[in-house]
PASEBA-1860 file (N, C-alpha, C; in nm, 3 decimals):
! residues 279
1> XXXXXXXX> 10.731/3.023/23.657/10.688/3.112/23.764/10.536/3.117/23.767 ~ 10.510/3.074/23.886/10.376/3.091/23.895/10.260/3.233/23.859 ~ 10.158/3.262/23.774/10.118/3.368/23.767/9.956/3.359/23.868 ~ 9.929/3.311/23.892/9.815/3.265/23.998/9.810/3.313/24.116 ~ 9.712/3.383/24.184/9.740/3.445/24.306/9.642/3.370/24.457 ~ 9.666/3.262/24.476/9.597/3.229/24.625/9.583/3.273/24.733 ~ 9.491/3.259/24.811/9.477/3.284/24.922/9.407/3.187/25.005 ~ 9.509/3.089/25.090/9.348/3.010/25.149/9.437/3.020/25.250
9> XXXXXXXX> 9.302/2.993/25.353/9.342/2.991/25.509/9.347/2.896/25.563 ~ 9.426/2.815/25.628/9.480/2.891/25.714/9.627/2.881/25.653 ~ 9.672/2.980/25.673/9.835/2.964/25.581/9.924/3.060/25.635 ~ 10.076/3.055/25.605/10.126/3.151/25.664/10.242/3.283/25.606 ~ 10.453/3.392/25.660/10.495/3.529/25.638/10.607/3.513/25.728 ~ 10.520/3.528/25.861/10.612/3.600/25.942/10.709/3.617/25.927 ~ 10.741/3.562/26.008/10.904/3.580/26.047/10.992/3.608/25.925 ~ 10.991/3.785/25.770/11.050/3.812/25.710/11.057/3.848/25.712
17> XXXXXXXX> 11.179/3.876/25.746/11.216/3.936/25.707/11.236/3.806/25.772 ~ 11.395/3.514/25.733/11.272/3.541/25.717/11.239/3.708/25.793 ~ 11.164/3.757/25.750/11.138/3.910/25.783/11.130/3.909/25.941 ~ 11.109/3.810/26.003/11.053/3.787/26.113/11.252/3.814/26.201 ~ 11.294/3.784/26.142/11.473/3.760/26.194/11.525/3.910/26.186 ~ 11.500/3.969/26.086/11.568/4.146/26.102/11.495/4.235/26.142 ~ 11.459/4.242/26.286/11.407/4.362/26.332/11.348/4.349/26.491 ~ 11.411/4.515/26.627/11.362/4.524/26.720/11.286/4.613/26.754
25> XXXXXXXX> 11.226/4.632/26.901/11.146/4.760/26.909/11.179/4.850/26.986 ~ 11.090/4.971/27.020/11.179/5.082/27.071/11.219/5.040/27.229 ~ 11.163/4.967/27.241/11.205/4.966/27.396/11.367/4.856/27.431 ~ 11.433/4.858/27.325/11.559/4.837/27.300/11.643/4.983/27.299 ~ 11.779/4.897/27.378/11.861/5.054/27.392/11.906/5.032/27.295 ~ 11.933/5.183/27.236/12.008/5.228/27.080/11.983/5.330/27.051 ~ 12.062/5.349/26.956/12.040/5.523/26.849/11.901/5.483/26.781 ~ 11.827/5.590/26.793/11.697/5.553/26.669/11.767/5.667/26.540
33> XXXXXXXX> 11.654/5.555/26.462/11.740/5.614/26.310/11.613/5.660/26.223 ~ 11.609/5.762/26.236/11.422/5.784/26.180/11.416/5.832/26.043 ~ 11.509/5.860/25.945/11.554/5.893/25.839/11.605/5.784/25.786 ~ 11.641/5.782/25.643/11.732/5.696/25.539/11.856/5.796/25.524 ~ 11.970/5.749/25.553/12.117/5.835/25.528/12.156/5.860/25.454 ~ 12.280/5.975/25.411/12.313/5.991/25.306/12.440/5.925/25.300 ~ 12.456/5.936/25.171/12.600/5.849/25.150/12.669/5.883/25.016 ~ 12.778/5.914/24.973/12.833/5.933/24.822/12.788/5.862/24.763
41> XXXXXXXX> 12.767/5.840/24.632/12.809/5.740/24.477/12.911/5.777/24.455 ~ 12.944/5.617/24.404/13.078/5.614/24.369/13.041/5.692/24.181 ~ 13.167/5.700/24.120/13.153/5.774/23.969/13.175/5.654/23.883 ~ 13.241/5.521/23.965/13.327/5.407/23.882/13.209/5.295/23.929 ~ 13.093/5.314/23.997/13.003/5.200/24.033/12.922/5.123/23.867 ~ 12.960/5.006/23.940/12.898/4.890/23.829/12.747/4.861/23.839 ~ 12.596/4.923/23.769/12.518/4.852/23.827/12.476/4.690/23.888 ~ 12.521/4.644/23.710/12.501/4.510/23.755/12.564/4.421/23.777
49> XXXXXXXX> 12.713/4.491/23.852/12.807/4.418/23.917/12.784/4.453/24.070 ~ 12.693/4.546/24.109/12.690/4.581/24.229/12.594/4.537/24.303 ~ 12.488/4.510/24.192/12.327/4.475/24.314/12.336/4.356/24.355 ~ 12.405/4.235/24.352/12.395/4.147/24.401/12.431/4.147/24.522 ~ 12.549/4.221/24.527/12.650/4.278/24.651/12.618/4.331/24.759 ~ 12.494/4.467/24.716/12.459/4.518/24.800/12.355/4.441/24.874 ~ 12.252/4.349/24.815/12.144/4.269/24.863/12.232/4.145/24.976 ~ 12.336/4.090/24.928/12.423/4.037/24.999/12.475/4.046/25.154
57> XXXXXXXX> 12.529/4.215/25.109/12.576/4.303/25.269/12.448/4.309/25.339 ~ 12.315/4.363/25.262/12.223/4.355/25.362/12.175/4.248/25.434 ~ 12.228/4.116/25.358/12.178/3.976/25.436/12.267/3.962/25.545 ~ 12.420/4.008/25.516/12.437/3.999/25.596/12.489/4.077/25.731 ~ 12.446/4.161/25.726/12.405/4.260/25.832/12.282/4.171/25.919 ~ 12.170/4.181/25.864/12.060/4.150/25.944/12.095/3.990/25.986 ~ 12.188/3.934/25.922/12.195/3.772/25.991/12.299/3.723/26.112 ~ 12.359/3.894/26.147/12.458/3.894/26.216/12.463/3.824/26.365
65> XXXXXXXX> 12.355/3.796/26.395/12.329/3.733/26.559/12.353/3.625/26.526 ~ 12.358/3.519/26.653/12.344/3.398/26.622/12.242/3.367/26.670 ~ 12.222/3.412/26.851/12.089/3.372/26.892/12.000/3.502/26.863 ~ 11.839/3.493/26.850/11.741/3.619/26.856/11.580/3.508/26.927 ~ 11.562/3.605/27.018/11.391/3.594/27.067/11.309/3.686/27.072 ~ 11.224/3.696/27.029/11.170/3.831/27.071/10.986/3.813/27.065 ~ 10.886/3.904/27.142/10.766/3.927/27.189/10.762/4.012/27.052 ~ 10.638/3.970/26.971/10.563/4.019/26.896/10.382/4.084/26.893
73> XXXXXXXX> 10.379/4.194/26.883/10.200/4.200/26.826/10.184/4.190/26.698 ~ 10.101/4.128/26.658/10.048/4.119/26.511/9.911/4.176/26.484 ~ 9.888/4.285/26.413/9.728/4.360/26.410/9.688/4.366/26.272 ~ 9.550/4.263/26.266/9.562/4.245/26.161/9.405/4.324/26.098 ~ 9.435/4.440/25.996/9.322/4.539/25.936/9.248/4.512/25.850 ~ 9.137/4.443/25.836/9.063/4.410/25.730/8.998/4.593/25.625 ~ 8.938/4.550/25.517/8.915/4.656/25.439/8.778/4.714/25.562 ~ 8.699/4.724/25.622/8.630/4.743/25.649/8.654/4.885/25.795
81> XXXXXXXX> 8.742/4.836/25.808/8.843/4.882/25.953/8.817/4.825/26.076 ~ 8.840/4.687/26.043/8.845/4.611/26.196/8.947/4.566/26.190 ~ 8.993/4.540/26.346/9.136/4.519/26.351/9.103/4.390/26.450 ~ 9.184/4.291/26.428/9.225/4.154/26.476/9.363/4.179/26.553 ~ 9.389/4.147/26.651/9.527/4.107/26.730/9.557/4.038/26.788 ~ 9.691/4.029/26.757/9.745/3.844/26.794/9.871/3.879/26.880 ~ 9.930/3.807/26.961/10.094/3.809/27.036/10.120/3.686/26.982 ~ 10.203/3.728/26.935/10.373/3.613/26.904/10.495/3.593/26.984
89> XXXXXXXX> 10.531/3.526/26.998/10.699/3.484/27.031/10.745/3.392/26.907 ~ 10.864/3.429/26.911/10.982/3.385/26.805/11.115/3.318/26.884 ~ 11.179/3.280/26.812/11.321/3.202/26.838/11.371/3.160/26.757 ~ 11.488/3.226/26.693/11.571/3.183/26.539/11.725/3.164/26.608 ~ 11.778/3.097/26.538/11.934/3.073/26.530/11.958/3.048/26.387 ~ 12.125/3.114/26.389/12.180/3.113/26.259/12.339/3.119/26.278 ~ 12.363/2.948/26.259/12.483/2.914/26.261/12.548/2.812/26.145 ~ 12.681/2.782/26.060/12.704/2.690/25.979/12.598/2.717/25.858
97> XXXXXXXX> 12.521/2.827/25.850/12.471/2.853/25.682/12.304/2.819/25.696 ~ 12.309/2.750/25.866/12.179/2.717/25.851/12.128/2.805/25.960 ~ 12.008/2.849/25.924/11.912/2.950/25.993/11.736/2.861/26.041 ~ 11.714/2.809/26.155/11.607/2.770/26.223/11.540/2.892/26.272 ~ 11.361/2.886/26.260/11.295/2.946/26.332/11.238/2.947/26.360 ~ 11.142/2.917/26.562/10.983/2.884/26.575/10.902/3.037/26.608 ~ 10.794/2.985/26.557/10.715/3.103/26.605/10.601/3.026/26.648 ~ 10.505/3.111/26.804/10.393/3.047/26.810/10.303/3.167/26.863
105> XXXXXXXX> 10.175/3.140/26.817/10.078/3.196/26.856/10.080/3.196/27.024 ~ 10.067/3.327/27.134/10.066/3.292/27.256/9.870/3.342/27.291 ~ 9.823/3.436/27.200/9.716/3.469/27.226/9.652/3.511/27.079 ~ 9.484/3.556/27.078/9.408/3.483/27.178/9.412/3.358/27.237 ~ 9.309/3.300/27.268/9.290/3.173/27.339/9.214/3.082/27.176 ~ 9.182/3.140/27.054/9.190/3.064/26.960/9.241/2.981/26.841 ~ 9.396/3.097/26.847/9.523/3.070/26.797/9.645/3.035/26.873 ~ 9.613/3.034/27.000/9.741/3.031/27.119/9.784/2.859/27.045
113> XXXXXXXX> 9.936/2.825/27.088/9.964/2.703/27.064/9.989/2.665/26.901 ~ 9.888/2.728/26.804/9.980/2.728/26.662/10.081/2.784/26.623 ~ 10.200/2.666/26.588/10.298/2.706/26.535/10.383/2.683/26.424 ~ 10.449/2.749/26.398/10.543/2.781/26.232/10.699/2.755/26.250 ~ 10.751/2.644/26.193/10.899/2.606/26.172/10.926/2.617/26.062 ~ 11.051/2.708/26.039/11.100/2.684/25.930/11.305/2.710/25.973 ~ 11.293/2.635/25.848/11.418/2.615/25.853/11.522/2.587/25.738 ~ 11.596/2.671/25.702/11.671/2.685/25.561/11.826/2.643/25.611
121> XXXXXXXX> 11.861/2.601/25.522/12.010/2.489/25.489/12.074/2.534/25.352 ~ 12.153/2.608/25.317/12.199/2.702/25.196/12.058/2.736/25.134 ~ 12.037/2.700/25.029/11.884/2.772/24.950/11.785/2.672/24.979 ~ 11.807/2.524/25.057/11.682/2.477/25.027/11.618/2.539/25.190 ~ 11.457/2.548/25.178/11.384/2.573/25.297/11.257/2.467/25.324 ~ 11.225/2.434/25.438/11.081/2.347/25.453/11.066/2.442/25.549 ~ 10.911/2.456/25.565/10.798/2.460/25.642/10.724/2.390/25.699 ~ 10.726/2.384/25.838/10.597/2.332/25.924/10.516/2.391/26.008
129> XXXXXXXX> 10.407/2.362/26.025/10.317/2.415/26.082/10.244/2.297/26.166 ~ 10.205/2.354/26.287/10.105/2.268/26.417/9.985/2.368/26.440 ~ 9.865/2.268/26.405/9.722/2.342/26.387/9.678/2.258/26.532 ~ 9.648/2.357/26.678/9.624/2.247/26.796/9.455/2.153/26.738 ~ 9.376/2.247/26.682/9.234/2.195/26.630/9.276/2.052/26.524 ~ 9.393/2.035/26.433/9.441/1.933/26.359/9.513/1.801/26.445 ~ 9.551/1.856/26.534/9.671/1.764/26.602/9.775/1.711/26.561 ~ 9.801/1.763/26.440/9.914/1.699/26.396/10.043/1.821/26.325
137> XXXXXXXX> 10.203/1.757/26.257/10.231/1.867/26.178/10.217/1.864/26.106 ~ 10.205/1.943/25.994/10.212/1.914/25.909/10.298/2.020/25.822 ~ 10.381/1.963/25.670/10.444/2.023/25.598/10.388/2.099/25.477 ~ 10.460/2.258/25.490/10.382/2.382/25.381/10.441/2.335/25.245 ~ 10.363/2.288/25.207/10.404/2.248/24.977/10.359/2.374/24.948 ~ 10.509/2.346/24.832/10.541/2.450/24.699/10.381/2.559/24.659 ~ 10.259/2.426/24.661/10.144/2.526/24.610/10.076/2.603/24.705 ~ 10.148/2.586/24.855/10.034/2.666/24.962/10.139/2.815/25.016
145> XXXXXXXX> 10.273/2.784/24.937/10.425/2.939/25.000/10.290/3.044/24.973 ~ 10.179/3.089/24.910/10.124/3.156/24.837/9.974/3.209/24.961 ~ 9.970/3.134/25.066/9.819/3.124/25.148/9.922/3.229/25.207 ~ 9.785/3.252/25.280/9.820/3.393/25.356/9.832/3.293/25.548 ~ 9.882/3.343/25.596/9.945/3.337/25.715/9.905/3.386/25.863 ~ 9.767/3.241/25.851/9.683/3.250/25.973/9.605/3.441/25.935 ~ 9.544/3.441/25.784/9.424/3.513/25.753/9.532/3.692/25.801 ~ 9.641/3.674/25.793/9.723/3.803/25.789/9.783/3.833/25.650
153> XXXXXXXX> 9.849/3.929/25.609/9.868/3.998/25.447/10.006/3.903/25.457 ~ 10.037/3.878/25.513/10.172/3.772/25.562/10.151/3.625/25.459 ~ 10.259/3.583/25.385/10.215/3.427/25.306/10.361/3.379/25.327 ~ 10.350/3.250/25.363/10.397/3.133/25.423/10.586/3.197/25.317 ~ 10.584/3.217/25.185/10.688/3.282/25.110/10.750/3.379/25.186 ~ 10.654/3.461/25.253/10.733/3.599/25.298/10.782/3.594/25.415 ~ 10.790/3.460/25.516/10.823/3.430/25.606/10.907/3.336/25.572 ~ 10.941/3.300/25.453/11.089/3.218/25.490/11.209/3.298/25.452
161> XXXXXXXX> 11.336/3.269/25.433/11.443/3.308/25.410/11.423/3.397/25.261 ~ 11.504/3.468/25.250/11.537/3.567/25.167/11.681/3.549/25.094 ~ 11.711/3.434/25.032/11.878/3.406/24.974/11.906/3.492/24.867 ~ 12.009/3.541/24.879/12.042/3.649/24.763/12.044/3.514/24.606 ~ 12.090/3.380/24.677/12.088/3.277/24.572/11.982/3.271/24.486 ~ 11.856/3.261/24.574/11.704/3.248/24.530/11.658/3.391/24.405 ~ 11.743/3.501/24.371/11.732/3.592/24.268/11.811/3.649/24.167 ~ 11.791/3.665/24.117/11.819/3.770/23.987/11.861/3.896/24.008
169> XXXXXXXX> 11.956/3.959/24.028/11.933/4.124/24.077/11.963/4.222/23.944 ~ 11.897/4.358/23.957/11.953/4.438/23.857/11.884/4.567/23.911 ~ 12.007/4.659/23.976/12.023/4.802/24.044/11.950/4.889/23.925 ~ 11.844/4.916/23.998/11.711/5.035/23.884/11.809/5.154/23.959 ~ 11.845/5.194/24.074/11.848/5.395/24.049/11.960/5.377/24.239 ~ 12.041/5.450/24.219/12.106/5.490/24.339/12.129/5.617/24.365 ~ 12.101/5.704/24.404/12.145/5.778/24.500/12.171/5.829/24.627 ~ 12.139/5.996/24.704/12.187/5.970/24.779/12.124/5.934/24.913
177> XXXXXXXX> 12.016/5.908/24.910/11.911/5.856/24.998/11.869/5.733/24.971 ~ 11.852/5.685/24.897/11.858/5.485/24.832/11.887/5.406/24.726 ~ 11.941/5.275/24.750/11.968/5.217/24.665/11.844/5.128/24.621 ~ 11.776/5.078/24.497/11.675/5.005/24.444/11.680/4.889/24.367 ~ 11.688/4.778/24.400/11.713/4.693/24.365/11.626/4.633/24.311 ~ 11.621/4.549/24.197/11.478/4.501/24.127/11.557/4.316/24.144 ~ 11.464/4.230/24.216/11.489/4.082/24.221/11.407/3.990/24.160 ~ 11.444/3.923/24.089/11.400/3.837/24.023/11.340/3.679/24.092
185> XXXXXXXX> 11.271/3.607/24.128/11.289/3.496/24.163/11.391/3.404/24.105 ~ 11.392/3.294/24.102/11.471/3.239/24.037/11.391/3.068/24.046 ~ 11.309/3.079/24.163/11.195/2.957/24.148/11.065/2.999/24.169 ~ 10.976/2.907/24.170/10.846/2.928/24.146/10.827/3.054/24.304 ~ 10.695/3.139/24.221/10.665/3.222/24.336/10.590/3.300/24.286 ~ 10.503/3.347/24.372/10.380/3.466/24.387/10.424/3.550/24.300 ~ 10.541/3.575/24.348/10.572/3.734/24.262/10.658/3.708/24.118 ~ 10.604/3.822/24.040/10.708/3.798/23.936/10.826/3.896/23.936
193> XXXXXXXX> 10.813/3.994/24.006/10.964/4.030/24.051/10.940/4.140/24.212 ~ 11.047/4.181/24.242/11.045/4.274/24.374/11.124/4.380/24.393 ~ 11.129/4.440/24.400/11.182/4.641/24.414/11.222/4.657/24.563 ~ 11.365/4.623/24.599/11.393/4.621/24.715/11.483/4.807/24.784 ~ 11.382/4.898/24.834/11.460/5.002/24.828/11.553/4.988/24.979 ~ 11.681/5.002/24.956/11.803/5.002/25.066/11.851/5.128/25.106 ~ 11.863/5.138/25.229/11.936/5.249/25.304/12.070/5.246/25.250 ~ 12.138/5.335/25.171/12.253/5.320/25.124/12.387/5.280/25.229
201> XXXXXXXX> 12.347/5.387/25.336/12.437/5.427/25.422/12.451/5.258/25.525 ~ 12.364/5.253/25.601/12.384/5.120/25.648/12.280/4.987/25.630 ~ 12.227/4.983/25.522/12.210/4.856/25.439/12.072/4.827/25.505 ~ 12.000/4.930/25.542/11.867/4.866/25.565/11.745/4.840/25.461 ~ 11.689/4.774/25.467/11.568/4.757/25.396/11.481/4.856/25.440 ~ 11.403/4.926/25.360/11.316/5.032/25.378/11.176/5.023/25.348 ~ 11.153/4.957/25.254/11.049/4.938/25.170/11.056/4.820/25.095 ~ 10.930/4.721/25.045/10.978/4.607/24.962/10.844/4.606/24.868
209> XXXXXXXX> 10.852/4.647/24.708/10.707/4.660/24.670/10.710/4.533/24.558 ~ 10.639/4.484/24.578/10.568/4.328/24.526/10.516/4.326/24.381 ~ 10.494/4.282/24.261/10.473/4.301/24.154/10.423/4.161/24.121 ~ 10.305/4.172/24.024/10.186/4.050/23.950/10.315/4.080/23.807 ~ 10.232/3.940/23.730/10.255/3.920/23.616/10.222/4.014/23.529 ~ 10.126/4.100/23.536/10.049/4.187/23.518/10.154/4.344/23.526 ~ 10.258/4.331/23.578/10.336/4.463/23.572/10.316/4.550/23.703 ~ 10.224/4.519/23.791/10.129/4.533/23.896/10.168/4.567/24.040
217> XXXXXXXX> 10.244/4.662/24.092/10.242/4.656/24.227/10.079/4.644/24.285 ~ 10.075/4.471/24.394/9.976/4.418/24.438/10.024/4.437/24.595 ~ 10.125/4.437/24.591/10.148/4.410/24.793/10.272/4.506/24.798 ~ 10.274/4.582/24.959/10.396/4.682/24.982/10.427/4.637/25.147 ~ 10.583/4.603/25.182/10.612/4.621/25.292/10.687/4.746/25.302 ~ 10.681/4.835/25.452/10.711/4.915/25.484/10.795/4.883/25.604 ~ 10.890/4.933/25.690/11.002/4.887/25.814/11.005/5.049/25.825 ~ 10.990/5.069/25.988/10.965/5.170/26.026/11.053/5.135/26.155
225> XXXXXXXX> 11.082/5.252/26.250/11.140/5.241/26.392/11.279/5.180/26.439 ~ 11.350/5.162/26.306/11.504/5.133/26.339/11.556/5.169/26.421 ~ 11.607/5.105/26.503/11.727/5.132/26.630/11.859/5.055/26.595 ~ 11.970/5.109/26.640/12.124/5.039/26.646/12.121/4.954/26.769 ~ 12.143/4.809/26.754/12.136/4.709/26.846/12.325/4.746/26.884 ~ 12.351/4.687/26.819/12.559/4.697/26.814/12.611/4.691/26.663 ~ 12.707/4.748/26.693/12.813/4.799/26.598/12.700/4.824/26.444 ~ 12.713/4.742/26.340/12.645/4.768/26.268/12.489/4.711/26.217
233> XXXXXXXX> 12.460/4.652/26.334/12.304/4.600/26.350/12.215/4.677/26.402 ~ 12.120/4.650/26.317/12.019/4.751/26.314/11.849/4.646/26.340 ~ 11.780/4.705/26.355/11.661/4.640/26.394/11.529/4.730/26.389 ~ 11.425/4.677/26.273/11.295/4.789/26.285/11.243/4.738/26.403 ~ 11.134/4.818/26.456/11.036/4.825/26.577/10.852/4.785/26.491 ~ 10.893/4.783/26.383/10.747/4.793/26.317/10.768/4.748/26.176 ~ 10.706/4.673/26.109/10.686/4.656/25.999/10.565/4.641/25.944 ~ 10.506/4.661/25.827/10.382/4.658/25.769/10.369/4.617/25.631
241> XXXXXXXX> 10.266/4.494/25.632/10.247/4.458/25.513/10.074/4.529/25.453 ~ 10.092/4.588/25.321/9.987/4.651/25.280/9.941/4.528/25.149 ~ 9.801/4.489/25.189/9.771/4.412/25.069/9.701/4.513/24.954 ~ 9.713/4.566/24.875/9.682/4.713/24.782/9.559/4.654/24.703 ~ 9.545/4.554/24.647/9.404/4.478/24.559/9.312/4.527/24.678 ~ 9.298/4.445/24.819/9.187/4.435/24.895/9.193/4.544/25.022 ~ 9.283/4.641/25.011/9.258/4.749/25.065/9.318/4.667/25.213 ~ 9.413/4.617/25.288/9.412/4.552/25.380/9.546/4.609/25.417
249> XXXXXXXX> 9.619/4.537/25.545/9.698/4.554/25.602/9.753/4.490/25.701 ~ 9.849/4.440/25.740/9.896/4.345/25.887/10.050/4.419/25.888 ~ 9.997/4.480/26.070/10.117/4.516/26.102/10.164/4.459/26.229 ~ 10.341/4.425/26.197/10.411/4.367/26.336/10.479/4.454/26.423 ~ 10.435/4.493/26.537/10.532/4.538/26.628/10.605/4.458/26.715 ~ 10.718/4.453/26.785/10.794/4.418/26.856/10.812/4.525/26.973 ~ 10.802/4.388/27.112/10.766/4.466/27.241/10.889/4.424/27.298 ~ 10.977/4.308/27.268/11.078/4.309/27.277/11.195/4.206/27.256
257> XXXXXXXX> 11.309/4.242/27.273/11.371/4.135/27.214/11.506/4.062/27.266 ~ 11.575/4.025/27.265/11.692/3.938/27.321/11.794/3.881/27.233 ~ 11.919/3.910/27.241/12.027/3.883/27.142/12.145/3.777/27.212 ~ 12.135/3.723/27.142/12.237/3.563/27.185/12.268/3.530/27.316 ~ 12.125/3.508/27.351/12.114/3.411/27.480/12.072/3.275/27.428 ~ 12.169/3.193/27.448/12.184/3.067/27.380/12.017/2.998/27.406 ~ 11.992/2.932/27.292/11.832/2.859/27.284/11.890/2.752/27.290 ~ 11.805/2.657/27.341/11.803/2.510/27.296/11.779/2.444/27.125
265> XXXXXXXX> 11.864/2.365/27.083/11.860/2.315/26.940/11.730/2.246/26.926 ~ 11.677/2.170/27.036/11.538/2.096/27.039/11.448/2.193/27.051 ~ 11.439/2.286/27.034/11.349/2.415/27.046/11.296/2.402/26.870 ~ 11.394/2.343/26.807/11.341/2.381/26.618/11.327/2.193/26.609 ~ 11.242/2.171/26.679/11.184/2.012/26.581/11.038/2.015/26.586 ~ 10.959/1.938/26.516/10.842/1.877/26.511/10.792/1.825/26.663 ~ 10.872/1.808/26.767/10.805/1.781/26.865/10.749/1.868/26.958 ~ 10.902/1.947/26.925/10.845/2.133/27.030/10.698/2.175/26.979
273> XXXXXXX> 10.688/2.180/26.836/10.527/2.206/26.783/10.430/2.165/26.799 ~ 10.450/2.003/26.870/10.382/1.933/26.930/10.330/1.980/27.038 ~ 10.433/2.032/27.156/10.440/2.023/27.269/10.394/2.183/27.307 ~ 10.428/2.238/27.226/10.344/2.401/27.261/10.487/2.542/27.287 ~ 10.410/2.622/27.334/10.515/2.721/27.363/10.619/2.711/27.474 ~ 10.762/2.714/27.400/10.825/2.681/27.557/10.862/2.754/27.640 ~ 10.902/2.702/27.749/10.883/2.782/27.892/11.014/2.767/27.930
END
């Protein structure tokens, strides 16, 4: 496990929940859910027969669509208090185990046209990226999952898939407001472990706090603005990554979103990245 902490630019996050796949905004119809629920403990619960389970249900809850698109802002807070902002669009599918997803820069006019593919097949994942100033794609290696993501608290890791395969689990504390899950990697990575706190009641992610070799919470995501899409899907309106070393922050809102309106499969290749945002 890597103990080394990089940052080079230009690199990339998003879409993680990938974060970028579980979550809408308010201007979606639904119940808003502005609390974490309550829920019994069981008296006969297994910790560490259970946390795998529960990290599981939550995958698959949030992987429940097949098609998702959705309009993003990205605002990104340096320590100083200036704020950078970007619009995104996304497009994921998740069918047969495999989950595709593009994202592209639509604005400013200096990032418009860069874009991020990724795409996971049981646990393995690749990354690509189209730099329009590079002209070419090119593929994210093992030593760059770690760059931050076009100069946002976002790294190329926290934007791919999340496999319950890819960890280790072992349930730190449940009650009746959350469940806490502590994950292990299981391959190389930034972090040396992660503290995943869950909505007991319907399996949301709430919080995700990041830990150095060092024992160290260094980075915190926060998911704010949940709404009920259908039946038991749920979707934040906001998420926020806090970088805690450099005093920083990048937060995503969602302006809006779209649920299984069939995409095109040629929408997730190396040429679409070529070819720009599609229309």
């Amino acid at each position: 496990m890597s103990s080394n902490r990089s940052f080079r630019v230009p690199t990339l996050l998003l879409l993680a929940v990938p974060l970028f796949i579980p979550m809408p905004f308010a201007a979606e119809a639904g119940v808003s859910k502005a609390g974490i629920a309550s829920s019994e403990s069981s008296s006969s619960y297994q910790p560490e027969e259970d946390a795998r389970s529960v990290f599981e249900e939550l995958d698959r809850r949030r992987s429940a669509v097949e098609y998702e698109s959705s309009t993003m802002i990205m605002a990104i807070h340096n320590a100083r208090g200036r704020t950078r902002t970007r619009e995104l669009r996304s497009w994921s599918i998740t069918r047969d185990n495999i989950t595709k997803q593009l994202v592209f820069f639509e604005a400013p006019a200096d990032v418009r046209g860069t874009g991020l593919l990724t795409i996971t097949e049981n646990s393995e994942e690749t990354q690509r990226i189209y730099l329009p100033a590079v002209g070419r794609v090119q593929t994210i290696g093992a030593s760059q999952r770690s760059d931050r993501f076009m100069g946002s608290d976002f790294t190329y890791e926290d934007l791919g898939q999340q496999n319950p395969d890819n960890f280790d689990f072992t349930e730190l504390e449940r009650d009746s407001e959350r469940i806490v899950l502590e994950a292990v990697p299981r391959h190389e990575s930034q972090y040396d472990r992660i503290h995943f706190h869950i909505d007991p009641d319907e399996y949301l992610l709430i919080k995700a706090e990041y830990f150095n070799p060092a024992g160290e919470i260094f980075k915190r995501l926060e998911l704010h603005d949940y709404r009920n899409v259908t039946g038991d899907l749920w979707r934040p309106g906001q998420m926020v990554m806090y970088d805690l070393e450099d005093g920083r922050k990048t937060e995503l809102r969602w302006k809006d979103r779209t649920f299984n309106e069939p995409i095109p499969d040629d929408f997730f290749s190396d040429r679409q990245l070529r070819r720009g945002i599609p229309r």
